[in-house]
N, CA, C and O of each residue as an XYZ file, in Angstrom:
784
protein
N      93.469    104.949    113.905
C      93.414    103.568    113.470
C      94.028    102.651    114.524
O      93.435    101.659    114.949
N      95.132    102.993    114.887
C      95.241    102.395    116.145
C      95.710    102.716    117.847
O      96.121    103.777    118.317
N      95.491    101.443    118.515
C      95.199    102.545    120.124
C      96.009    102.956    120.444
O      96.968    102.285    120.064
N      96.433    104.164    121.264
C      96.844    105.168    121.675
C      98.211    104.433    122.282
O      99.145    104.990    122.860
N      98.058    103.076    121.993
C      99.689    102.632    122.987
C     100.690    102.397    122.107
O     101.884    102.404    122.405
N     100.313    102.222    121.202
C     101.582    102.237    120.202
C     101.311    102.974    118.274
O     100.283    103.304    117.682
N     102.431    102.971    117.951
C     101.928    103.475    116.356
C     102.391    101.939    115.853
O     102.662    100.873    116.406
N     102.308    102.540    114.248
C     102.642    101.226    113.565
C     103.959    100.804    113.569
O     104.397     99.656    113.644
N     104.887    102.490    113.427
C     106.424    102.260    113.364
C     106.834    101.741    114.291
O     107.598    100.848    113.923
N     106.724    101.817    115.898
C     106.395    101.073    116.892
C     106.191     99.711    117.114
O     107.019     99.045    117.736
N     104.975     99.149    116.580
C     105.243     97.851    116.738
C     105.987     97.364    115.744
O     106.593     96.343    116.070
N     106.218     97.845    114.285
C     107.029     97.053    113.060
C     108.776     96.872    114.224
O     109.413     95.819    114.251
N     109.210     98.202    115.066
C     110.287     98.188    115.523
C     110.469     96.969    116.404
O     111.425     96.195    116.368
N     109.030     96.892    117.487
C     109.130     96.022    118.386
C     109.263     94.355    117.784
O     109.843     93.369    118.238
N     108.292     94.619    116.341
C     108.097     93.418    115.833
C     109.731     92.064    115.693
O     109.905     90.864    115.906
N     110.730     93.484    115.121
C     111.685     93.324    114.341
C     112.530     92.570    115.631
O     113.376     91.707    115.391
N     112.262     92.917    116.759
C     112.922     92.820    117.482
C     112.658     90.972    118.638
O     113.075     90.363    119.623
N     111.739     90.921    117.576
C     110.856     89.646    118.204
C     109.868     89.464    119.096
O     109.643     88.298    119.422
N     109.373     90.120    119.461
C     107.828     90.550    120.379
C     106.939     90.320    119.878
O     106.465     91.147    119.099
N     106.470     89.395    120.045
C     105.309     88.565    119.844
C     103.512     89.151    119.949
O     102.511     88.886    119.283
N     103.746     89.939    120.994
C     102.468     90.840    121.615
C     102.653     91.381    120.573
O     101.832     91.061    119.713
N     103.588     92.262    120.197
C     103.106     93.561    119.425
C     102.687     92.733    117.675
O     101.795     93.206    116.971
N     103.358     91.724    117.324
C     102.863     90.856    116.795
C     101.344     90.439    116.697
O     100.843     89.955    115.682
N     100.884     90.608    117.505
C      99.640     89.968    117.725
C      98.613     91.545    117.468
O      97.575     91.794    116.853
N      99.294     92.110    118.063
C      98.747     93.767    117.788
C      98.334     93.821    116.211
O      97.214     93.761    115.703
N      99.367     93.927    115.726
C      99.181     93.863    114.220
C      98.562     93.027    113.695
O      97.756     93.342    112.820
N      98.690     92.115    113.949
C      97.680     90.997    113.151
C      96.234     91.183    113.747
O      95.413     90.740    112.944
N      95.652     91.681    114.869
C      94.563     92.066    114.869
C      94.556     93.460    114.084
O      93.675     93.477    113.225
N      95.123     94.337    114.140
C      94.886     95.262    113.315
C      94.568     95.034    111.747
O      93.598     95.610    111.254
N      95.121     94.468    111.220
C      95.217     94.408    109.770
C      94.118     92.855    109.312
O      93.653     92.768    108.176
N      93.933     92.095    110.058
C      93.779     90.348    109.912
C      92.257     90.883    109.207
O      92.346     90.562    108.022
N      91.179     91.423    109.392
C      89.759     91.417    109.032
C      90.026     92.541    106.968
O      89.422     92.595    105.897
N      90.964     92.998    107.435
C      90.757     93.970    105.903
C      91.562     92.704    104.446
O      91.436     92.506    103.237
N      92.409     92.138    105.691
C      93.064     91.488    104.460
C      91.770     90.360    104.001
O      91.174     90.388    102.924
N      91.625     89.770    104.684
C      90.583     88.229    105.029
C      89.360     89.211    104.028
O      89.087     88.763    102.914
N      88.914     90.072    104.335
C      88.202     90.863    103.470
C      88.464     91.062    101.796
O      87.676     90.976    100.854
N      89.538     91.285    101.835
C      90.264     91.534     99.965
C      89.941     90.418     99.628
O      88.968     90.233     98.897
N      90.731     89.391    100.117
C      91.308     88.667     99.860
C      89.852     87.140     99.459
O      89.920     86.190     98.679
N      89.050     87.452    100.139
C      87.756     86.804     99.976
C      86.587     86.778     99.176
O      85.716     85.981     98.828
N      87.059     88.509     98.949
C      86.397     89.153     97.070
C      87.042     88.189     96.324
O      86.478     87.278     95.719
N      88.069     88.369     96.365
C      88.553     87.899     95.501
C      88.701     86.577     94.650
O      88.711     86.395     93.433
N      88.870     85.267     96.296
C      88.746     84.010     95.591
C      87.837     83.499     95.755
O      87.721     82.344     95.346
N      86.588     84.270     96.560
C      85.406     83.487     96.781
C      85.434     82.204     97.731
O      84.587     81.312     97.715
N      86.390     82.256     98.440
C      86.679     81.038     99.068
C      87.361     81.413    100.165
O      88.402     82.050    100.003
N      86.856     81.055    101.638
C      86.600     81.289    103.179
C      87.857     81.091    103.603
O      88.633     81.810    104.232
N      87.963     79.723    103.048
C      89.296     79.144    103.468
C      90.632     79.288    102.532
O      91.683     79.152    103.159
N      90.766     79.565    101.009
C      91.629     80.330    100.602
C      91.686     81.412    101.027
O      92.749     81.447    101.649
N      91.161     82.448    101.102
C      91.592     83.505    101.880
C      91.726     83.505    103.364
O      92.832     83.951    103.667
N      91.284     83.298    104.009
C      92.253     82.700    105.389
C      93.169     82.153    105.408
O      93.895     82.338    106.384
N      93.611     81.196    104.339
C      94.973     80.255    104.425
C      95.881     81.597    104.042
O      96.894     81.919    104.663
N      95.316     82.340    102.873
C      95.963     83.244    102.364
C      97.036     84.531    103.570
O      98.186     84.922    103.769
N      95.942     84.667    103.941
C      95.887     86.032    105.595
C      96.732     85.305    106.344
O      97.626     85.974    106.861
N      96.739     84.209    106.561
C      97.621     83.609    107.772
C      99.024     83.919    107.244
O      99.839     84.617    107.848
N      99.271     83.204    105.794
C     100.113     83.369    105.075
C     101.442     84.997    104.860
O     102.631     85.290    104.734
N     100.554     85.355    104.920
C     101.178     87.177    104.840
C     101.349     87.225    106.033
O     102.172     88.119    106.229
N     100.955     86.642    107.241
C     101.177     87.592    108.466
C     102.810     86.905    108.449
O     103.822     87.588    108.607
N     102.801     85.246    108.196
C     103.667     84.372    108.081
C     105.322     84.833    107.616
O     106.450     84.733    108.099
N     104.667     85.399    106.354
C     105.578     85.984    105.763
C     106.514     87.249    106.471
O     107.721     87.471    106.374
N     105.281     88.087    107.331
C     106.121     89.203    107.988
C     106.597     88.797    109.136
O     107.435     89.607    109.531
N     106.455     87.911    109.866
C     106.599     87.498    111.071
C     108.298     86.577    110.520
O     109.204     86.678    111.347
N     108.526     86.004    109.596
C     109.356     85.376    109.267
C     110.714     86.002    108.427
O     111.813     85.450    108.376
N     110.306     87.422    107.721
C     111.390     88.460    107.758
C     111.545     90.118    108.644
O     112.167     91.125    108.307
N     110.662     89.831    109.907
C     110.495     90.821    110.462
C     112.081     91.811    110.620
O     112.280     93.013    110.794
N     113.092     90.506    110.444
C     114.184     91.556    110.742
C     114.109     92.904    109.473
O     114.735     93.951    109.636
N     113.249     92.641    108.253
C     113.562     93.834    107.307
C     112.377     94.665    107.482
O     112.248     95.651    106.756
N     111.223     94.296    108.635
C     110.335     95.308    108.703
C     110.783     96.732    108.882
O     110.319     97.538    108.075
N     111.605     97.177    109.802
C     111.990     98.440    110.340
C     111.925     99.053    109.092
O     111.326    100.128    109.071
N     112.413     98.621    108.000
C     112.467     99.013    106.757
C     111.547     99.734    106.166
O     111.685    100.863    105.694
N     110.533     99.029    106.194
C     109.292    100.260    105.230
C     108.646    100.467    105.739
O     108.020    100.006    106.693
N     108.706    102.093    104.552
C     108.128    103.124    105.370
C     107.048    103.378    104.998
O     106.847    104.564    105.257
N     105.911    102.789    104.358
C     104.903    102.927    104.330
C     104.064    101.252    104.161
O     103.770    100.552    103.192
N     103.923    101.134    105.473
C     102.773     99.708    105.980
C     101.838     99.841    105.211
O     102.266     99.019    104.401
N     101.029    100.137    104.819
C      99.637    100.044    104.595
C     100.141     99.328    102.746
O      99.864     98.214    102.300
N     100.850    100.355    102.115
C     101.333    100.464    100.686
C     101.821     99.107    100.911
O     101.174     98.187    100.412
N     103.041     98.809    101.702
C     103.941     97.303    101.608
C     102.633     95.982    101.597
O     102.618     95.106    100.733
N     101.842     96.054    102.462
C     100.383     95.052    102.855
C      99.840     95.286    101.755
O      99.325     94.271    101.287
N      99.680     96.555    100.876
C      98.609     95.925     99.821
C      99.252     95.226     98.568
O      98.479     94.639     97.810
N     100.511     95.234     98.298
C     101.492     94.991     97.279
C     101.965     93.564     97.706
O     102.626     92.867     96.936
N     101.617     93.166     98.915
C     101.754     91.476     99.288
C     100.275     90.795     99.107
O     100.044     89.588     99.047
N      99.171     92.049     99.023
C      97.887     90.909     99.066
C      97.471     90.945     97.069
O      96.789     90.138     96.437
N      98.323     92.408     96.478
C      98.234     92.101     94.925
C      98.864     90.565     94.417
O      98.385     89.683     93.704
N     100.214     90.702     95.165
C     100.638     89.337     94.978
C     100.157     87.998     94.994
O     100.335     87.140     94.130
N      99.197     87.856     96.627
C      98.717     87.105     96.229
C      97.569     86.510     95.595
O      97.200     85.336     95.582
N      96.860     87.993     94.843
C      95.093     87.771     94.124
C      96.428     87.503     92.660
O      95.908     86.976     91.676
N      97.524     87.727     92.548
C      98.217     87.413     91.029
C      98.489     86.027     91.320
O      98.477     85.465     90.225
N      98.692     85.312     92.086
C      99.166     83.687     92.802
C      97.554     83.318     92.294
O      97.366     82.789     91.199
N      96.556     83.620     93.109
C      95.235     83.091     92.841
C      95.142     82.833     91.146
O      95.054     81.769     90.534
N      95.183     83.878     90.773
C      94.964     84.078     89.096
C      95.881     83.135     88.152
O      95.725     82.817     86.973
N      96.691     82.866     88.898
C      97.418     81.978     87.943
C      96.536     80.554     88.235
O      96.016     79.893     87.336
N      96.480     80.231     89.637
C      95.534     79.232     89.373
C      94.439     78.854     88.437
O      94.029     77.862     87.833
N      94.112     80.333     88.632
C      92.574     80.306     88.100
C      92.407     80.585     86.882
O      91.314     81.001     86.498
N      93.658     80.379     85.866
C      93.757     80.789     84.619
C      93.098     80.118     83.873
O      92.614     80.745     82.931
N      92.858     78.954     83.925
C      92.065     77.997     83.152
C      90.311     77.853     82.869
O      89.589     77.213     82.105
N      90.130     78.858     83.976
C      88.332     79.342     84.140
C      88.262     80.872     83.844
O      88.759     81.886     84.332
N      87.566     80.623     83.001
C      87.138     82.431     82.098
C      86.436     82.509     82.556
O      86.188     81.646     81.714
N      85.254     82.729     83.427
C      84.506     83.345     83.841
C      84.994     83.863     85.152
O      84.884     85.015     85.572
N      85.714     82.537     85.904
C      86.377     83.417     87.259
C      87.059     84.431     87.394
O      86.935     85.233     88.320
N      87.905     84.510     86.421
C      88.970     85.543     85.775
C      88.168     86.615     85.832
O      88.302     87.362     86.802
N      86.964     86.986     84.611
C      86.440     87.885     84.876
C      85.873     88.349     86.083
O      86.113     89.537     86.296
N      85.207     87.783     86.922
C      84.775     88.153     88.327
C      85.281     88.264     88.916
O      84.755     88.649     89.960
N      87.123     88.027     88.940
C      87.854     88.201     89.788
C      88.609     90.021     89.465
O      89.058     90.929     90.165
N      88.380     89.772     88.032
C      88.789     90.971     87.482
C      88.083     92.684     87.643
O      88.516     93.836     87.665
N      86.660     91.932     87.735
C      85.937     93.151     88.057
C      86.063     93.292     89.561
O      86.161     94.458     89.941
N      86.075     92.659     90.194
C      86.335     92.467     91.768
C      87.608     93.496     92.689
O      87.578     94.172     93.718
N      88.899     93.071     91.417
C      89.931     94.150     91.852
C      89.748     95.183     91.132
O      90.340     96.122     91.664
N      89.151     95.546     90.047
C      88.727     96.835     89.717
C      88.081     98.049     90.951
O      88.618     99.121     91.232
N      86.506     97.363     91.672
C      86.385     97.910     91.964
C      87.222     98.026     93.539
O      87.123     99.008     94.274
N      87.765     97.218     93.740
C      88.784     97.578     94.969
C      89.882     98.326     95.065
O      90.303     98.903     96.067
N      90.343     98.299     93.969
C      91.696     98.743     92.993
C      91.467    100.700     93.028
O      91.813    101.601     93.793
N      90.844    100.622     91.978
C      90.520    102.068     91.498
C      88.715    102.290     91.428
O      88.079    102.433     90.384
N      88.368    102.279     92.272
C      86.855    102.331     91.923
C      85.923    103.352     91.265
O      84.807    103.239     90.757
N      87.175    104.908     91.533
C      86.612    105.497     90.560
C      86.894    105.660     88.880
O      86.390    106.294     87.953
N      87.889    104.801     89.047
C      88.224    105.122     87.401
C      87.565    104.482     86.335
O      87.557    103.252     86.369
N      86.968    105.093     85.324
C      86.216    104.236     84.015
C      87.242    102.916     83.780
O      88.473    102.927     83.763
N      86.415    101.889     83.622
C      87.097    100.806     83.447
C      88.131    100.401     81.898
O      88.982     99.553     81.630
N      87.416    101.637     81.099
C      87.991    101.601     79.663
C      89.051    101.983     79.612
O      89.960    101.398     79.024
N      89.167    103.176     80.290
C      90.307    103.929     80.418
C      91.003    103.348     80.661
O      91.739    102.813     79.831
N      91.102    103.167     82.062
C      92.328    102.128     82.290
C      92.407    101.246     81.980
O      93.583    101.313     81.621
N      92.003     99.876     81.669
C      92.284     98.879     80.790
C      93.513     99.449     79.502
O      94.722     99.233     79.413
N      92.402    100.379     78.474
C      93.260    101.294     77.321
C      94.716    102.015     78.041
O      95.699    101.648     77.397
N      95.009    102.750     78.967
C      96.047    103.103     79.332
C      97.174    101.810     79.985
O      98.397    101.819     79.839
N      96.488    100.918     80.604
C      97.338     99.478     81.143
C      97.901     98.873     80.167
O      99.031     98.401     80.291
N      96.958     98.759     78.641
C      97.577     98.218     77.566
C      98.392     98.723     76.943
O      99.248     97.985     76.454
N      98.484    100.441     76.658
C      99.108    100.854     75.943
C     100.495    101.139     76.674
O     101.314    101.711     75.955
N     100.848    100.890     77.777
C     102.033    101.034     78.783
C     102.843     99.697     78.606
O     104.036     99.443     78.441
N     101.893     99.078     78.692
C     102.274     97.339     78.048
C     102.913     97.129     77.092
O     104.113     96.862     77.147
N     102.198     97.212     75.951
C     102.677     97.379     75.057
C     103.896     98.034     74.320
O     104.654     97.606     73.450
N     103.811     99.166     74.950
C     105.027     99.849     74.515
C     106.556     99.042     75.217
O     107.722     98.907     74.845
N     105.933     98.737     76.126
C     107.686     98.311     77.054
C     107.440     96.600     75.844
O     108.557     96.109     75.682
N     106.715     96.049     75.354
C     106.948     95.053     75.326
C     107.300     94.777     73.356
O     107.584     93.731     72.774
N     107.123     96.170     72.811
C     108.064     96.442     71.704
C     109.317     96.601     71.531
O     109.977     96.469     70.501
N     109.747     96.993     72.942
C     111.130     96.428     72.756
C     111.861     95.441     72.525
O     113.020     95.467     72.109
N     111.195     94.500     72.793
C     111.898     92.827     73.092
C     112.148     92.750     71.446
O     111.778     93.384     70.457
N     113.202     91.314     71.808
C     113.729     90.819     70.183
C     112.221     90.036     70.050
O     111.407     89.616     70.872
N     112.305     90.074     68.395
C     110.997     89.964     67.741
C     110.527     87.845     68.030
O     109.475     87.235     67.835
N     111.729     87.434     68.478
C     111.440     85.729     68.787
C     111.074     86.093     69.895
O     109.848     86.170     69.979
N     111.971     86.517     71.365
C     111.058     86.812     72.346
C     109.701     87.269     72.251
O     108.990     86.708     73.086
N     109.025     88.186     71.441
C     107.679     88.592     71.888
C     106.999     88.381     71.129
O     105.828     88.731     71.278
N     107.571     87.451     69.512
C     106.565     86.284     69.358
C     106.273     85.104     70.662
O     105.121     84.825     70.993
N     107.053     84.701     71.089
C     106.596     83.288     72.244
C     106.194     84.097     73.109
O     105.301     83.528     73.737
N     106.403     85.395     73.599
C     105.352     85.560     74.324
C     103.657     85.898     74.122
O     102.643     85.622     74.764
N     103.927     86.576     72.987
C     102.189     86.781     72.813
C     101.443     85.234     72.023
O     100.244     85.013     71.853
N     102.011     84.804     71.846
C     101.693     83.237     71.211
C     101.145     82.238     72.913
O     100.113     81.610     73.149
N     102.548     82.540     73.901
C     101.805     82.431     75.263
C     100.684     82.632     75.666
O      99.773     81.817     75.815
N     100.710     84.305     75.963
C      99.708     84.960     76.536
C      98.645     85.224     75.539
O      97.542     85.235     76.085
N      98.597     85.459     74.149
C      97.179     86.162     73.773
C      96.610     84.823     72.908
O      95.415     84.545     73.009
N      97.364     84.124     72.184
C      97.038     82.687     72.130
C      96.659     81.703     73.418
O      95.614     81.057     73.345
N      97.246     81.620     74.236
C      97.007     80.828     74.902
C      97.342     79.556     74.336
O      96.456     78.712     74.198
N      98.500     79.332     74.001
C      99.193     78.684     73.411
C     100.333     77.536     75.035
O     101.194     78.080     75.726
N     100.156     76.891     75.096
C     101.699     75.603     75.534
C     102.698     75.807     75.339
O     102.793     76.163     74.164
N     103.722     75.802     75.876
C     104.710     75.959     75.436
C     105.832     74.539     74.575
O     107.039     74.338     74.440
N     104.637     73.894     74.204
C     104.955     72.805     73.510
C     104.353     72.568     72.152
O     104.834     71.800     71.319
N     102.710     73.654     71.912
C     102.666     74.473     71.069
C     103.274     75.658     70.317
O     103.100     76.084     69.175
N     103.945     75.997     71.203
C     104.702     77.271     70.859
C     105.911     76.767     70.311
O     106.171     77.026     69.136
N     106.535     76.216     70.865
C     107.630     74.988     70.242
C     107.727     74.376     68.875
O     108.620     74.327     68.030
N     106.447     73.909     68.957
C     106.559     73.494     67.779
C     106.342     74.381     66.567
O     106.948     74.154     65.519
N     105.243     75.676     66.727
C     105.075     76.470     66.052
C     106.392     77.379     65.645
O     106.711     77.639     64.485
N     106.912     77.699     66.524
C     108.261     78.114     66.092
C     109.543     77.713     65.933
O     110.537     78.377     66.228
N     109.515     76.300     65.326
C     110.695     75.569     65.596
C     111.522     75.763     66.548
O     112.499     76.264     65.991
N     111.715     75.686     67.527
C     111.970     75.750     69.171
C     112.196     75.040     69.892
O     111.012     74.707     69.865
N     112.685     74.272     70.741
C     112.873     73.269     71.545
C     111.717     73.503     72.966
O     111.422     74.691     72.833
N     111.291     73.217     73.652
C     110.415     73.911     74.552
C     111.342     74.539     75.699
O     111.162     75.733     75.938
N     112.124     73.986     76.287
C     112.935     75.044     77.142
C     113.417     76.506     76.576
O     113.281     77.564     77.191
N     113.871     76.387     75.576
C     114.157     77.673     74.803
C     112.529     78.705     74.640
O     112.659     79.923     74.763
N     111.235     78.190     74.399
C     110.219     78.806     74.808
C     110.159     79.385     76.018
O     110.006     80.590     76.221
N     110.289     78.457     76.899
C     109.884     78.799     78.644
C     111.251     79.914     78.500
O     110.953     81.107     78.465
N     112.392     79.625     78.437
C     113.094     80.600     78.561
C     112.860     82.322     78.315
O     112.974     83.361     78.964
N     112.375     81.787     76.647
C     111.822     83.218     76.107
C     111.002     84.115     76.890
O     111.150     85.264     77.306
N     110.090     83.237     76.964
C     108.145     83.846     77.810
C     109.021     84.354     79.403
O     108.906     85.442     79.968
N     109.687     83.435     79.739
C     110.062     84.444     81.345
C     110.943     84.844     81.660
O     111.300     84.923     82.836
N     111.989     85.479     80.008
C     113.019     86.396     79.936
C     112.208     87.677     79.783
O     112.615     88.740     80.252
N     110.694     87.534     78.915
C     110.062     88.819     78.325
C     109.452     89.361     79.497
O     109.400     90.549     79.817
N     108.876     88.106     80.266
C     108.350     88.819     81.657
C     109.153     89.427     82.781
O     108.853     90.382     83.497
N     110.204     88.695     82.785
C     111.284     89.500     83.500
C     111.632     91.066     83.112
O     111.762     92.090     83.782
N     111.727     90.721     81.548
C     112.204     92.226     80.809
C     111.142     93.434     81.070
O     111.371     94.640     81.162
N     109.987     92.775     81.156
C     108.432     93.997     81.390
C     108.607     93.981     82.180
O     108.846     95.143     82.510
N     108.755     92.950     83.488
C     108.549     93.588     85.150
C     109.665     94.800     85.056
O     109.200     95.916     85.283
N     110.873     94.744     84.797
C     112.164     95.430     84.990
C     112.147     96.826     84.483
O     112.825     97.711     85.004
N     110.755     97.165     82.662
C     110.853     98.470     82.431
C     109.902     98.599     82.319
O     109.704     99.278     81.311
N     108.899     98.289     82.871
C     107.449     99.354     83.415
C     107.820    100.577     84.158
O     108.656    100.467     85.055
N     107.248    101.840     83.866
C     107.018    103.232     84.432
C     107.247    102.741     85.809
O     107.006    101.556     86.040
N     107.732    103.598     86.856
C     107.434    103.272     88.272
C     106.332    103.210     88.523
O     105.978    102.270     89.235
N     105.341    104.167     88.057
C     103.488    104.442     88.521
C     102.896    103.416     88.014
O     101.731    103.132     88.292
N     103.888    102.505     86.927
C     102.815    101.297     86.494
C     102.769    100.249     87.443
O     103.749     99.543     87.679
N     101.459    100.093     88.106
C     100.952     99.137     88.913
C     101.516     97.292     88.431
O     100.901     96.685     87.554
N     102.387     96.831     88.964
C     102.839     95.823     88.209
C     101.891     94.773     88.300
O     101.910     93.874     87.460
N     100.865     94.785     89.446
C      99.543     93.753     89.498
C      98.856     94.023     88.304
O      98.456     93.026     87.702
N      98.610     95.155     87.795
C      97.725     95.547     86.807
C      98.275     94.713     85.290
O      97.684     94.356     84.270
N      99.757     94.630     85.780
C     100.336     94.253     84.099
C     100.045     93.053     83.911
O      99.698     92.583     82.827
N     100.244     92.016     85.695
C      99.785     90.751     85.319
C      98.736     90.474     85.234
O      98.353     89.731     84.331
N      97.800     91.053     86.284
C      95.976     90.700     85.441
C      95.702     91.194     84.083
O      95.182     90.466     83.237
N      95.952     92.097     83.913
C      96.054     92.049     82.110
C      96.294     91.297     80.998
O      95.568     91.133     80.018
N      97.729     90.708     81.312
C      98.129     89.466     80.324
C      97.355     88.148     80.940
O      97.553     87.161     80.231
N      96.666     87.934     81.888
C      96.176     86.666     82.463
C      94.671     86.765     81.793
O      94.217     85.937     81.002
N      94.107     87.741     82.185
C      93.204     87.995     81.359
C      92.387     88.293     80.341
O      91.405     87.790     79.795
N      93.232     89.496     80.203
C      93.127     89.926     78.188
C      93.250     88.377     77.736
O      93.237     88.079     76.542
């Protein structure tokens, strides 16, 4: 994958170190796969390019913690989940994009897996971590998410003040990011609740 003059650990070292070339190495290496995902995804030339620039941005701007991980390819795809979950929040307000965006990381995601399955296994992993919560927390949240509810709806529906909502909804999301399985894909949890 890449030429014979350097590896990846190599340039992430050189990167860290401020070298610009080897910088540039990498970003030709990686710049066409991301611009690629990333273009399934929002359908848009120039969001995903703003996007790609963005990530390189990002590594170029904490390169001192590159040396750090140890698996590049894994760290790059867990910054470009991030940002098709950034897209999706945008795009929460259009149901049809959602879906096309949804089948989109499916088949990029896991392409061989039945789509039922996993959906059914994503939910039921979900779910379970999200029976834990106190029963006001994960009323405002599913009143959030499966209503599609305001949090000024939600407010009022539950006699609530609305900060005390917002509080709730991104104490519960905090609480699910924090006890999902390790193997649970945490992109998967948020296209799920964005979508479901």
């Amino acid at each position: 994958m890449l030429a014979a003059e350097y590896t990846i650990r190599e340039l992430l070292l050189r990167i860290a170190e401020g070298d610009e070339n080897a910088f540039s190495k990498l970003f030709g290496l990686y710049r066409d796969r991301l611009y690629s995902y990333l273009l399934k995804i929002t359908k848009s030339r120039s969001i995903a390019e703003e996007a790609t620039l963005d990530i390189f941005m990002k590594i170029w701007n904490g390169r001192a913690l590159v040396p750090e991980i140890r698996n590049f390819d894994a760290f790059l795809f867990r910054i470009l989940q991030n940002c098709a979950i950034d897209y999706l929040r945008k795009a929460k307000r259009d149901r049809l994009q959602q879906l096309e965006i949804w089948e989109d990381l499916e088949n990029l995601v896991a392409p061989q897996a039945d789509e039922r399955v996993l959906h059914a296994e994503i939910e039921g992993t979900i779910r379970k971590v999200i029976d834990r919560l106190s029963p006001q927390r994960r009323q405002a949240f599913y009143l959030s998410r499966e209503e599609n509810l305001s949090y000024d709806q939600i407010a009022q529906k539950m006699n609530l003040s609305r900060n005390t909502v917002r509080n709730h909804v991104s104490a519960a999301l905090d609480f699910i990011r924090g006890n999902l399985d390790n193997g649970m894909n945490i992109g998967s949890f948020f296209l799920f609740w964005m979508i479901s």
